[in-house]
Z-matrix of the N, CA and C atoms (Angstrom, degrees):
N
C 1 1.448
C 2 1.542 1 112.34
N 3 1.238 2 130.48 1 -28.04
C 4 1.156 3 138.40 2 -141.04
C 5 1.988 4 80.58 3 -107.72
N 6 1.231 5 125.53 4 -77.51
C 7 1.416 6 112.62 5 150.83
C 8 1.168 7 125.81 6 14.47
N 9 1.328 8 109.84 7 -85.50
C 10 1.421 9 125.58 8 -178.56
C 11 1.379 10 120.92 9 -46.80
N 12 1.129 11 113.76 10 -41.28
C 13 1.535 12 135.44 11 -175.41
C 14 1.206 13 123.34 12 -78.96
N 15 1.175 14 117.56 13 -30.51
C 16 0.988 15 137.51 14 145.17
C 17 1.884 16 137.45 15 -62.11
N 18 0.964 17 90.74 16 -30.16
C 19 1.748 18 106.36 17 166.06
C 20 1.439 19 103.32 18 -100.72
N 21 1.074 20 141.76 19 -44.68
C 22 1.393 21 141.74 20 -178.63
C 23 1.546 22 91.99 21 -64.74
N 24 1.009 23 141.81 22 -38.79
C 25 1.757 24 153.54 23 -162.51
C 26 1.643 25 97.71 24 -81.09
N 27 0.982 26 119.85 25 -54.38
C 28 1.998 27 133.02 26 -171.63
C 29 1.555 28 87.78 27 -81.80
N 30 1.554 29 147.08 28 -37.91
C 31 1.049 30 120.70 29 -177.68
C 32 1.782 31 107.17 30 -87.03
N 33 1.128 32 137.65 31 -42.70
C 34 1.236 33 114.57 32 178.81
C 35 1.680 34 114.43 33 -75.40
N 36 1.658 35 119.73 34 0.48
C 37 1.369 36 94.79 35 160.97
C 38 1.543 37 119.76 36 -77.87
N 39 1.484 38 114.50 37 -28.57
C 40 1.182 39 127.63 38 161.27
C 41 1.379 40 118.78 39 -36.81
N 42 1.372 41 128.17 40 -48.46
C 43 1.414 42 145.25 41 179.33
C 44 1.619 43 104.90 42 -55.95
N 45 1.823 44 103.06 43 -59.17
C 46 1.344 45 102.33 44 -154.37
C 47 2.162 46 98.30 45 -65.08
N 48 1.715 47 96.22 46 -28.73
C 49 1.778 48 83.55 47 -156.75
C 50 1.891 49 86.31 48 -76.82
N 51 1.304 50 135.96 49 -47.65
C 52 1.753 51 117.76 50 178.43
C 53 1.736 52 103.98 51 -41.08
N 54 1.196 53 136.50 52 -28.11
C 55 1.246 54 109.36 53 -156.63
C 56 1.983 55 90.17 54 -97.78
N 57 1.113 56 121.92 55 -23.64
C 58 1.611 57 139.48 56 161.04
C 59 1.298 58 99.76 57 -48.82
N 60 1.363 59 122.44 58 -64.98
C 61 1.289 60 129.91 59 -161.47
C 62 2.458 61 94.88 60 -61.93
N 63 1.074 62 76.27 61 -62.56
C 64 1.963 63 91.40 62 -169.92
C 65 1.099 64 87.35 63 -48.82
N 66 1.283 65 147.34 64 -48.86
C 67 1.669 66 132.33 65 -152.82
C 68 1.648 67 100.08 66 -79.41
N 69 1.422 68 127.76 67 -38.76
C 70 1.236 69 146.50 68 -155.64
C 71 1.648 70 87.48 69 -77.51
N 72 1.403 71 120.39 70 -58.67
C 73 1.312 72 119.29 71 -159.39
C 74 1.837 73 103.72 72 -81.23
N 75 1.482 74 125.21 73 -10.47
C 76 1.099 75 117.92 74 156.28
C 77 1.228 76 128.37 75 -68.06
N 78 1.751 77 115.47 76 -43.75
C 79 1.406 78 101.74 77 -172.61
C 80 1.682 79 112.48 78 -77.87
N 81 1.235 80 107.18 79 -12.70
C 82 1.365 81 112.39 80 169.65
C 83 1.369 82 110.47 81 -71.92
N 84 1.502 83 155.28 82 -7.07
C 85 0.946 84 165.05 83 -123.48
C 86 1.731 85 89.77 84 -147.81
N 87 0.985 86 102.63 85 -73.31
C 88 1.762 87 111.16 86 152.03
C 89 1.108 88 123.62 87 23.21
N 90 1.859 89 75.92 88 -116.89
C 91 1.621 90 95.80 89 155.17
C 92 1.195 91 149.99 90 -62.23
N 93 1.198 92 95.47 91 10.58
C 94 1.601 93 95.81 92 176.58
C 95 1.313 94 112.33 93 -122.00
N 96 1.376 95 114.19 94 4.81
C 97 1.738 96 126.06 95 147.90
C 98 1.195 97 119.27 96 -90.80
N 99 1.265 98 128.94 97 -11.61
C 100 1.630 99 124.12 98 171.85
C 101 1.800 100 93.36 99 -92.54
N 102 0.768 101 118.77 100 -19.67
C 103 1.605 102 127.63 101 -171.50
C 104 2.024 103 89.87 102 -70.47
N 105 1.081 104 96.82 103 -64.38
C 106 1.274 105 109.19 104 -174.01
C 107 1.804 106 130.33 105 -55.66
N 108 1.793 107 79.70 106 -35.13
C 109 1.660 108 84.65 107 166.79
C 110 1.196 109 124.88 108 -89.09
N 111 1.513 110 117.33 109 -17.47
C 112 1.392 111 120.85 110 145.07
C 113 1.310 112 145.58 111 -42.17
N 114 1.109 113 101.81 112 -47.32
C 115 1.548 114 112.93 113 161.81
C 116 1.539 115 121.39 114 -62.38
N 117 1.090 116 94.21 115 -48.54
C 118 1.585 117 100.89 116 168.58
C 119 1.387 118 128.08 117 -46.12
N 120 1.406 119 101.48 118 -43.16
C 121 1.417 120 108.97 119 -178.64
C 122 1.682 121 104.90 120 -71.84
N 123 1.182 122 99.59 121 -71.65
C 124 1.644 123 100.92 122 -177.89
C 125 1.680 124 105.66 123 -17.80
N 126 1.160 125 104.57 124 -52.37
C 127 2.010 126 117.48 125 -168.09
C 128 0.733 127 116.00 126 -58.35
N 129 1.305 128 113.51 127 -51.84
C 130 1.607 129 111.98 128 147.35
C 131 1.453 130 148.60 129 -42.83
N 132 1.497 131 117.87 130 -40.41
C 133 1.172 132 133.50 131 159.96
C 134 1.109 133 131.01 132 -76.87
N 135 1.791 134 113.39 133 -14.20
C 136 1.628 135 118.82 134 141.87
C 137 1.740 136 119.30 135 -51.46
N 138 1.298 137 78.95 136 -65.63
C 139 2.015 138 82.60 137 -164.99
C 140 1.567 139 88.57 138 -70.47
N 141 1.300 140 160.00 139 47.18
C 142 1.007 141 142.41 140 120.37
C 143 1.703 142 117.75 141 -84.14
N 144 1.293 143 99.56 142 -43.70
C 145 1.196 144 100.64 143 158.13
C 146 1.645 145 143.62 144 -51.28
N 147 1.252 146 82.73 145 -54.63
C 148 1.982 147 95.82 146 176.85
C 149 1.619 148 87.62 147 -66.82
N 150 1.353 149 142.50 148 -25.74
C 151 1.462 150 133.42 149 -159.53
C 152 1.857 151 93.05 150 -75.71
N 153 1.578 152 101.84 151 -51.52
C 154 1.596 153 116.01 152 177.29
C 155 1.827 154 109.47 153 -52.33
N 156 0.705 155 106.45 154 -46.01
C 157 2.040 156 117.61 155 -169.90
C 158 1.420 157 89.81 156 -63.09
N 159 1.554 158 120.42 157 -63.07
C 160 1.345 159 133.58 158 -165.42
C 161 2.098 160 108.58 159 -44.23
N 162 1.537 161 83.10 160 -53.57
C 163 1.879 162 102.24 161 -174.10
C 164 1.655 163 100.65 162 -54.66
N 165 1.473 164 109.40 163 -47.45
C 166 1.819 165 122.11 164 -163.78
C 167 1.518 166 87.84 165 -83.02
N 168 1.192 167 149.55 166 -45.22
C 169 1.419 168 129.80 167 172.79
C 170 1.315 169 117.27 168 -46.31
N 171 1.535 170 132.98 169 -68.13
C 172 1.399 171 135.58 170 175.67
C 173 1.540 172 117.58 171 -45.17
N 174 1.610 173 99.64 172 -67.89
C 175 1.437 174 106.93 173 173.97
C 176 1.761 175 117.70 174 -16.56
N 177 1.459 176 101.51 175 -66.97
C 178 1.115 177 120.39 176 -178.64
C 179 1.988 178 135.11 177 -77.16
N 180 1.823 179 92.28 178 7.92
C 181 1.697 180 113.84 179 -170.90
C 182 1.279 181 113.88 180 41.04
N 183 1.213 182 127.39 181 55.23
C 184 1.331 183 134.61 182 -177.26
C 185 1.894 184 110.06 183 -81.71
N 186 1.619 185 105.22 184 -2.94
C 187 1.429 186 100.50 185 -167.64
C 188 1.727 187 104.00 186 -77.31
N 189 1.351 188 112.31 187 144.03
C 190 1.332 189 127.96 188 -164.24
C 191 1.910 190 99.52 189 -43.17
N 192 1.085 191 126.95 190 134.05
C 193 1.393 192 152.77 191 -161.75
C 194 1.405 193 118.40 192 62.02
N 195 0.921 194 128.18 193 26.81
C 196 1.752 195 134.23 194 163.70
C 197 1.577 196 105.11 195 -133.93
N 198 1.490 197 115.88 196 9.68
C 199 1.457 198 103.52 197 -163.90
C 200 1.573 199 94.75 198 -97.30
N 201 1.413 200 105.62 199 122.54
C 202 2.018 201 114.49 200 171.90
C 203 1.226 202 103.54 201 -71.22
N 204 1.580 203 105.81 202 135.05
C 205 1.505 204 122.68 203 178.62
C 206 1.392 205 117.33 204 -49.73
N 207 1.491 206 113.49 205 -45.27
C 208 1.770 207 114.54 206 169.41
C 209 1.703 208 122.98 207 -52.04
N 210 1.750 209 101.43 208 -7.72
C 211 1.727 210 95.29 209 -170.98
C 212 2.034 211 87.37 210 -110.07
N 213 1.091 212 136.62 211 -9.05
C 214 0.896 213 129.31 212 -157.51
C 215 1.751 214 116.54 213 -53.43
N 216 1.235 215 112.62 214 -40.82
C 217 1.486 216 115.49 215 153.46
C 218 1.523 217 124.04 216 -25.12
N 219 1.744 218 98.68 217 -71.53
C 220 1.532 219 112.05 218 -155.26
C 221 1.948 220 96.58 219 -87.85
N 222 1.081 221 110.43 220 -4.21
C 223 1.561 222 111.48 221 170.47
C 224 1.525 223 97.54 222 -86.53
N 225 1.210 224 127.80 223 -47.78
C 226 1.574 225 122.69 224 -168.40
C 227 1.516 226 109.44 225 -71.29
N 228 1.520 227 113.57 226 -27.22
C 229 1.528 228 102.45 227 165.76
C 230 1.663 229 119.66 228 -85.01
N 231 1.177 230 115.29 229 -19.82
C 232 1.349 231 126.17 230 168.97
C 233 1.323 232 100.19 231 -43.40
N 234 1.548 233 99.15 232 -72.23
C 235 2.023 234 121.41 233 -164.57
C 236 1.437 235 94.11 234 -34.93
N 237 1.668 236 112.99 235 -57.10
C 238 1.534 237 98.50 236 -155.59
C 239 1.532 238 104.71 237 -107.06
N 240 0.880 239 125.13 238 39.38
C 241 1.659 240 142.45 239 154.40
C 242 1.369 241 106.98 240 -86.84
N 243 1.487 242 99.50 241 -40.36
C 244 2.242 243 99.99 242 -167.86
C 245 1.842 244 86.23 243 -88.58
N 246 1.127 245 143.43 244 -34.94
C 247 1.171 246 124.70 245 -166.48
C 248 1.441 247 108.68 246 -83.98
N 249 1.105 248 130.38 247 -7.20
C 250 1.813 249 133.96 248 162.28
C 251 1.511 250 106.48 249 -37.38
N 252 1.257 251 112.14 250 140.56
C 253 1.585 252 133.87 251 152.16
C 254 1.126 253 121.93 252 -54.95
């Protein structure tokens, strides 16, 4: 009896720490897919942007000797909107 109880005892501690262990390694799994889709997004919403800055630079001939003195502002934030990482 004492046997038994003992192995029946070592297998559900076994049980409780895998199902400890599985829960632990999910939320870590988790987070590090919302982590991931985060990033993603942002990366995305850069290069849409720099894609937008890029379109409003040309559109508007902002490249150095066609650029009109009244746009010189909104060309210099353009310029360094498209040169961002």
């Amino acid at each position: 009896p004492y046997l038994i109880t003992g192995y029946i005892q070592a297998l559900f501690t076994l049980f409780i720490v895998c199902v400890v262990a599985y829960i632990l390694v999910q939320f870590i799994w988790s987070v590090r897919h919302d982590l991931q889709l985060k990033t993603d997004e942002f990366s995305q919403e850069m290069t849409q942007q720099i894609a937008l800055c890029s379109k409003s630079y040309y559109e508007n001939k902002c490249m150095p000797g066609q650029r009109v003195p009244a746009m010189y502002q909104a060309c210099t934030e353009w310029e360094i909107c498209m040169s961002r990482d």
